[in-house]
N, C-alpha and C positions, 0 to 999 in steps of 0.2 A: 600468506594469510591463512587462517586457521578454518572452518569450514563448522560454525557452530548449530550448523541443522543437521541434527542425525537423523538418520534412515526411520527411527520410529517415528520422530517427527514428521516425516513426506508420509509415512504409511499411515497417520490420524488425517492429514491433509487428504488423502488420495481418498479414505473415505468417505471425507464431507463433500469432494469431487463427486464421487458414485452417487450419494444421497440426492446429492442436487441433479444429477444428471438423471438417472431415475424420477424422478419427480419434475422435471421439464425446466427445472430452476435455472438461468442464467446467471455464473459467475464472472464476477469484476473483484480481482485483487487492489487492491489500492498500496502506495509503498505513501506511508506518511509522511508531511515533511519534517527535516530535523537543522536543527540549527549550525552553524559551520563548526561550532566546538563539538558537538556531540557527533557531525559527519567525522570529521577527524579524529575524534577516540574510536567510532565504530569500523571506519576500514584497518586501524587496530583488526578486527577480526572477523569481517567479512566485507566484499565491497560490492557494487550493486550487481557486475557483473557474476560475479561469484554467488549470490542468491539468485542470479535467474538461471545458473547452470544447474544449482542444488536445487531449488526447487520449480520453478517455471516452465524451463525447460526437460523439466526429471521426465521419464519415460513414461513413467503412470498416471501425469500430471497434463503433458500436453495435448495440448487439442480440445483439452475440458475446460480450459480459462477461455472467457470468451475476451476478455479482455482487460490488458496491467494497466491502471492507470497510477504511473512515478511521480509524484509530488515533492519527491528527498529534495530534491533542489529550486524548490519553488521561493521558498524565501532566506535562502542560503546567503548574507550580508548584509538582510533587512531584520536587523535584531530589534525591533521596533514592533514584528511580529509574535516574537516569544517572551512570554516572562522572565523574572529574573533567572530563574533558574537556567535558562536557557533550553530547558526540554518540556516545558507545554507551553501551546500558544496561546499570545494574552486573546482579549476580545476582539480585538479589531485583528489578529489571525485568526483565529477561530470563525470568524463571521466572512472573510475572505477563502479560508478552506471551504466553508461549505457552500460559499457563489461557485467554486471550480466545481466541485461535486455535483452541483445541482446542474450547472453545465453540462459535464460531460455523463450522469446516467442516463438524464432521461435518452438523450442520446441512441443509447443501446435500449432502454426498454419500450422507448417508446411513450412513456406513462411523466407525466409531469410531475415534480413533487412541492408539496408545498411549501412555502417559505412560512418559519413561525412567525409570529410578532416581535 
């Protein structure tokens, strides 16, 4: 596999790290989900393991993520979540991504967040 996050890429990342971490900000990476046609072209050229060694785990990155939350394979064969296209999710994923979300931040922040109408 091909390794398409380059070093300037971690060094904008490692920034927005410093900024947050400076300013007392708590970060949550989120890995969105994708559908099993588009997981199959994308390990094509990177796979998930292979992004938390590029950047997750990169030296100037860790210890500053307070926590990944992986969603890539949450609805990996339930194509009833994404549109036709296969790469965004219809309503009923979209409204299922954000029940996990709202699940797991408040979580780590502590702070509830509100559901729209």
């Amino acid at each position: 596999n091909q390794n398409p996050i380059d070093e300037t890429s971690v060094l904008y990342f490692k920034k927005i790290l410093e900024l947050c971490q400076e300013r007392g900000l708590k970060v949550v990476t989120v890995q969105s989900p994708i559908s099993l046609r588009d997981r199959t072209r994308v390990k094509l050229y990177i796979t998930s393991k292979g992004l938390k060694r590029a950047v997750l785990d990169h030296p100037d990155c860790r210890g500053r993520i307070d926590r990944h939350l992986d969603y890539e394979r949450t609805f990996v064969g339930r194509g009833r979540f994404f549109r036709a296209d296969g790469q965004h999710l219809s309503i009923r994923g979209s409204r299922r991504f954000v029940q996990l979300l709202t699940r797991d931040i408040p979580e780590l922040t502590g702070e509830a967040l509100e559901e729209s109408p």
